[in-house]
C-alpha positions as CSV (number, residue, x, y, z in Angstrom):
1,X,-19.1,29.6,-17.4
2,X,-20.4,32.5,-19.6
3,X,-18.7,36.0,-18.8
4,X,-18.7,39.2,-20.2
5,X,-15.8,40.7,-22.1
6,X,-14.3,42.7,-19.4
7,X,-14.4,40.1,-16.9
8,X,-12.2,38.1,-19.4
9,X,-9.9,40.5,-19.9
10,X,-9.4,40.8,-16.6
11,X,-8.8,36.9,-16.3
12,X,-5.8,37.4,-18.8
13,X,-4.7,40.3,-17.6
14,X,-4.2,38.2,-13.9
15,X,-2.2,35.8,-15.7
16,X,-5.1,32.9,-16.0
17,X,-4.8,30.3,-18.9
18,X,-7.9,29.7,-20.5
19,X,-10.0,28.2,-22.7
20,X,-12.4,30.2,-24.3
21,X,-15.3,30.1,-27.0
22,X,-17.5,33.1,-28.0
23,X,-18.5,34.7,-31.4
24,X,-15.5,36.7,-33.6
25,X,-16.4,40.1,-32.1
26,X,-16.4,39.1,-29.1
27,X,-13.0,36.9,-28.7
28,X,-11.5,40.1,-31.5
29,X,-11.8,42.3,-28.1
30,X,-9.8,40.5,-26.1
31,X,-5.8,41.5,-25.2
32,X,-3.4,38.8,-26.0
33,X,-2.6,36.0,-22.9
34,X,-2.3,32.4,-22.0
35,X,-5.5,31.5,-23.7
36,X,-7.2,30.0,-27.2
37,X,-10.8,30.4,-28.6
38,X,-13.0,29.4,-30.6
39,X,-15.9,31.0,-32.4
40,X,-19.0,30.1,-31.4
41,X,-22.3,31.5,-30.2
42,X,-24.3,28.8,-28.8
43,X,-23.6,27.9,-25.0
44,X,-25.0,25.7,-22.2
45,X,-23.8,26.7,-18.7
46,X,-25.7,26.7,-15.4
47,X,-29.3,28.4,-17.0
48,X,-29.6,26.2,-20.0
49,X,-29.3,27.2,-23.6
50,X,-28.1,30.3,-24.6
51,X,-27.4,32.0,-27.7
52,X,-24.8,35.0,-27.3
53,X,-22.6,36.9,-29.6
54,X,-21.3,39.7,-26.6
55,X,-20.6,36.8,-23.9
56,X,-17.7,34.7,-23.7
57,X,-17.6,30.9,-22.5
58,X,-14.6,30.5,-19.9
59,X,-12.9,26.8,-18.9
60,X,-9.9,28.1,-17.2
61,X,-6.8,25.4,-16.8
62,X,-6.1,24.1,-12.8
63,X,-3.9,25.8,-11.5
64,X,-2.0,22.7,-10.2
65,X,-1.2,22.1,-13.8
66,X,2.8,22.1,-14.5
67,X,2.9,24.2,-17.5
68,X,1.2,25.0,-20.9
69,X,2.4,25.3,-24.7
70,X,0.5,27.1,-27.3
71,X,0.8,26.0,-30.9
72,X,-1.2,26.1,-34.2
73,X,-0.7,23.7,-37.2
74,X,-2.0,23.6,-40.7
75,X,-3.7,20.7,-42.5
76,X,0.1,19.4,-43.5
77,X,1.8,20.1,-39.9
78,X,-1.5,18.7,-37.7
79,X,0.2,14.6,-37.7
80,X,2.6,16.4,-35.2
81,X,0.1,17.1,-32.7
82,X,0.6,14.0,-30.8
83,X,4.6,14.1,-30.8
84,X,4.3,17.4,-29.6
85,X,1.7,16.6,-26.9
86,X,3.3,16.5,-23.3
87,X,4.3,12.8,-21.7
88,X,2.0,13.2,-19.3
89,X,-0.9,15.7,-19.4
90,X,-3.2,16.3,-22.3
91,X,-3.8,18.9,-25.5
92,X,-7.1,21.0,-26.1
93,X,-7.8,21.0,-29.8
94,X,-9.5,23.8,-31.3
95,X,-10.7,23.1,-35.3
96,X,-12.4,25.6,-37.8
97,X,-15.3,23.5,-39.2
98,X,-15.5,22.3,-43.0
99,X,-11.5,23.3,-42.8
100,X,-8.9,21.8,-44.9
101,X,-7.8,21.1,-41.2
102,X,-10.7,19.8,-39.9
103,X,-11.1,17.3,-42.5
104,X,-7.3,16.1,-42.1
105,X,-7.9,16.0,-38.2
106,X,-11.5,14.1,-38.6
107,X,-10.3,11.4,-41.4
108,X,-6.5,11.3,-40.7
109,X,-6.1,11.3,-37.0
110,X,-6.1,7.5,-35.7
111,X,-3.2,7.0,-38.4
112,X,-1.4,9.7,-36.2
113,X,1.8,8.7,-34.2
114,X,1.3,8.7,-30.4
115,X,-2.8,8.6,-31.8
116,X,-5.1,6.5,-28.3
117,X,-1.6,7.0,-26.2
118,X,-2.1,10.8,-25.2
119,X,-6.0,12.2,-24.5
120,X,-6.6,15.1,-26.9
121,X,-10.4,16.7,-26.2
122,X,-11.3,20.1,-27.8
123,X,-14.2,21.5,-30.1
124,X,-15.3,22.0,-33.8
125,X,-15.4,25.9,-34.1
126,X,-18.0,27.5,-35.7
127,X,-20.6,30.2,-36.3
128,X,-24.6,30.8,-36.3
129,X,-26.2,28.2,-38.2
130,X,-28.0,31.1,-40.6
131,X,-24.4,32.2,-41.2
132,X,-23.0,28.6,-42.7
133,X,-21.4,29.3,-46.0
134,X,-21.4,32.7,-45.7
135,X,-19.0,33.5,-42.7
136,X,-15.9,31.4,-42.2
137,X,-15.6,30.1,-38.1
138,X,-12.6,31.0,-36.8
139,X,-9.5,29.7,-34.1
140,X,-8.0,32.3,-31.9
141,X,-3.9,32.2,-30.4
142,X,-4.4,34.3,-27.2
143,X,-0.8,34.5,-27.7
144,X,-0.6,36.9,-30.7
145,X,-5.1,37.5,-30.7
146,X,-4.7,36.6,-34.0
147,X,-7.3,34.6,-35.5
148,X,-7.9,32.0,-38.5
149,X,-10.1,30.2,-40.3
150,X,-7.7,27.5,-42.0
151,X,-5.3,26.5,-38.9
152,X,-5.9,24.5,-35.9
153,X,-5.0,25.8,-32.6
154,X,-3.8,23.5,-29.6
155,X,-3.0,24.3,-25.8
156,X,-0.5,21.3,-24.6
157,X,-0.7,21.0,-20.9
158,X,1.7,19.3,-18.6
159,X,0.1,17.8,-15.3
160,X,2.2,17.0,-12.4
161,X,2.9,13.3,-10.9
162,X,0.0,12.4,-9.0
163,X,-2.8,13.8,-11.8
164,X,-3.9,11.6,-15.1
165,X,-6.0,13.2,-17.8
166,X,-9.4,10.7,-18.1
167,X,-11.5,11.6,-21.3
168,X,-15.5,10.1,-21.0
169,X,-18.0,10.6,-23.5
170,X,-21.9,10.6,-22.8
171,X,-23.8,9.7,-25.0
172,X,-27.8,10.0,-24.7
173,X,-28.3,7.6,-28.3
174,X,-28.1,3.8,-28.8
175,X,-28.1,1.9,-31.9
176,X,-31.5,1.4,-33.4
177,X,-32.6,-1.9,-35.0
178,X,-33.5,-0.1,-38.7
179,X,-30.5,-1.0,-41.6
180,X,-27.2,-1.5,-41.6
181,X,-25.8,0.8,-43.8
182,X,-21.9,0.8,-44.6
183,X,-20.0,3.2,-47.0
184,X,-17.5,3.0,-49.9
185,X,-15.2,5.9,-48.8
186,X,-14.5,7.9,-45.9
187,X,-15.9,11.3,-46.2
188,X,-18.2,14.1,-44.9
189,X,-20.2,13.4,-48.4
190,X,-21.6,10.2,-49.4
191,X,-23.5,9.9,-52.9
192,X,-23.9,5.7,-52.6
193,X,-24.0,3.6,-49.4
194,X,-25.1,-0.2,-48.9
195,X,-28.2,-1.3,-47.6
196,X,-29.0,-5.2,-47.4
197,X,-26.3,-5.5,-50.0
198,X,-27.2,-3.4,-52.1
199,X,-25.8,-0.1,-53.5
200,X,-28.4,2.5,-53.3
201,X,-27.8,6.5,-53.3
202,X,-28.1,7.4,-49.6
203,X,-30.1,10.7,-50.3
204,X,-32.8,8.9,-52.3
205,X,-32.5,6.2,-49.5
206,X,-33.3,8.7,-46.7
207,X,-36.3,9.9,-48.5
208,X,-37.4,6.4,-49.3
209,X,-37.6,5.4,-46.0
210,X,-39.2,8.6,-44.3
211,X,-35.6,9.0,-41.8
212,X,-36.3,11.1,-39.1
213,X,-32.5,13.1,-39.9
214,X,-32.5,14.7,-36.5
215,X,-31.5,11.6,-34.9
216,X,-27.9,10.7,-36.0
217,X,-25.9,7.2,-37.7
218,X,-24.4,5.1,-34.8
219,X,-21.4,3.0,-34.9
220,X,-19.4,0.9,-32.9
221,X,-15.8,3.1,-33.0
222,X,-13.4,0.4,-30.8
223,X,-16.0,-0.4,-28.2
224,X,-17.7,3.3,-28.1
225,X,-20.8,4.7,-29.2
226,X,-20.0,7.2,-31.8
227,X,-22.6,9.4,-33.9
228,X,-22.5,10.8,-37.2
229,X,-24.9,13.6,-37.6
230,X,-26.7,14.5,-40.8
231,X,-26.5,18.1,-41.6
232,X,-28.0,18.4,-45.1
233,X,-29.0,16.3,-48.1
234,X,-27.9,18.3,-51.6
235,X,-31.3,17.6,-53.9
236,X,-29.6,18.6,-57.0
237,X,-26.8,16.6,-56.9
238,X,-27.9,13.6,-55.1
239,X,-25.3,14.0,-51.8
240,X,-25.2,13.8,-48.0
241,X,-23.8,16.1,-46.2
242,X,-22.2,15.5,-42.6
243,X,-21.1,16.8,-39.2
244,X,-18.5,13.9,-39.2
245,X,-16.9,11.6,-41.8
246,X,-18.3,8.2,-42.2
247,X,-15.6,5.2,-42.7
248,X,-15.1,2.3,-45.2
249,X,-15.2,-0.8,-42.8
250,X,-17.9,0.0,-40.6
251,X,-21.4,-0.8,-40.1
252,X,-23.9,2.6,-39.8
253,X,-27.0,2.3,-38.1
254,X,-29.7,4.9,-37.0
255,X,-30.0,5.8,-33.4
256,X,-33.0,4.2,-31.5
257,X,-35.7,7.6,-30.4
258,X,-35.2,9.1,-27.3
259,X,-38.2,9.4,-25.5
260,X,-36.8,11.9,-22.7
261,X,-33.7,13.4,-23.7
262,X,-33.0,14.8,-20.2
263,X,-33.2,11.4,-18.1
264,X,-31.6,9.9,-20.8
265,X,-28.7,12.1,-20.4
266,X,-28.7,11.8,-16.5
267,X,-28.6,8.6,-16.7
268,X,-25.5,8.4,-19.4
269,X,-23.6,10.5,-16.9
270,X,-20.9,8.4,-14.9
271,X,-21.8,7.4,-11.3
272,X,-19.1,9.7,-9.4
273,X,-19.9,13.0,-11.3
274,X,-16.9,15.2,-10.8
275,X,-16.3,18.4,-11.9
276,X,-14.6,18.6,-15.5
277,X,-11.8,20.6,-16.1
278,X,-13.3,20.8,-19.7
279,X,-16.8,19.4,-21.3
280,X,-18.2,20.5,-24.5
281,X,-21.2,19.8,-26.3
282,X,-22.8,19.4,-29.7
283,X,-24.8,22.1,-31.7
284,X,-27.4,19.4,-32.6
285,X,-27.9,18.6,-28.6
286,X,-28.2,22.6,-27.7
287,X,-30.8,22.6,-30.8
């Protein structure tokens, strides 16, 4: 869960791989190791919410895991994650948001080779949401405590014989029964969708219809539930901005309210609740 600086470096210094998220000064203080991070200063561990630029979120790798690989790719290098990705084990993705690289992984990535055959799970990372535009999130290699803001880092781990890698996701929000709305192009912004058949701008769409924009799109993405969050609609020039690319093909629907968000959420959760090796979480669920 959350720990301090010094508690991390010791973790490194013992020789534990990790997986770590924190803001930039905090993960800048650390010596290099067996470990990547992300930036981030939002967190959700044992007391709830918590925002923290001095502590650091730890998910440290079992120890019965065979063996780890450390390697960071670059918008044009990323299609390799899944060739590189261990036969049988699983790879922790780490992406700046609004990247070059984040966009490849988020638009490109089911048109990888080896894409649905090896789990990848990992986190968009990113900074305080006063700070978007203005500071760039960041990926840290605990290998060289380096840092970037345009490449992806990745930890490939190898797990023995008698351990698969099983990836769930909970999700608290159903389709609603409102519009369908589909798009022309894939994209983090849409100007134009369809609704009933008909092109319409989406921002002038939203305000027509009073959308409550803190409840996300829904789709159907191969039999799961997958949202698409709404981060900001540009006035000026008529555009939607998103957390996630919307795709040509697909059918768009707002989520449904939800009237408790907590029992909804214990309730999503499967029946045999087992520890994770690794869960994240999304900014809009901690806000």
């Amino acid at each position: 869960m959350l720990n301090t600086i010094a508690e991390v470096t010791k973790k490194i210094e013992a020789g534990k791989t990790l997986l770590l998220a924190g803001s930039e000064a905090a993960l800048s203080q650390l010596p290099k190791g067996n470990w990547i991070g992300g930036t981030t200063s939002y967190f959700i561990d044992s007391d709830g919410g918590t925002f923290s630029e001095s502590s650091i979120y730890v998910d440290e790798i079992p120890a019965f895991a065979q063996g780890t690989k450390i390697a960071e790719y670059s918008a044009q290098t990323l299609p390799n994650i899944f060739k590189d990705a261990p036969e049988k084990g699983f790879s922790v993705l780490i992406l700046p948001a609004g990247s070059d690289v984040h966009t490849a992984y988020a638009e490109s990535a089911p048109r990888y080779e080896g894409f649905i055959l090896k789990p990848v799970v990992g986190w968009v990372s990113g900074v305080p949401l006063p700070e978007l535009g203005r500071t760039a999130p960041k990926i840290f290699n605990g290998q060289t405590a380096k840092s970037s803001a345009s490449s992806a880092v990745v930890m490939h781990v190898t797990l023995p014989a008698n351990k698969i890698a099983d990836i769930e996701i909970v999700n608290v929000f159903k389709p609603g029964t409102g519009d369908k709305i589909p798009f022309p192009a894939a994209g983090f912004v849409q100007a134009d969708c369809k609704v009933n058949g008909e092109k319409i701008n989406f921002a002038k769409y939203l305000a027509s219809v009073h959308a409550d924009t803190r409840l996300p799109l829904t789709a159907n993405y191969n039999g799961s539930v997958v949202n698409v969050s709404i981060q900001a609609t540009d006035e000026a020039n008529q555009a939607v901005q998103l957390y996630a690319p919307v795709f040509p093909g697909v059918e768009y629907r707002f989520a449904a309210p939800v009237a408790d968000y907590v029992a909804s959420f214990e309730a999503a959760l499967p029946a045999k609740k087992t520890d994770a090796v690794f869960a994240c979480n999304c900014i809009l669920n901690y806000m």
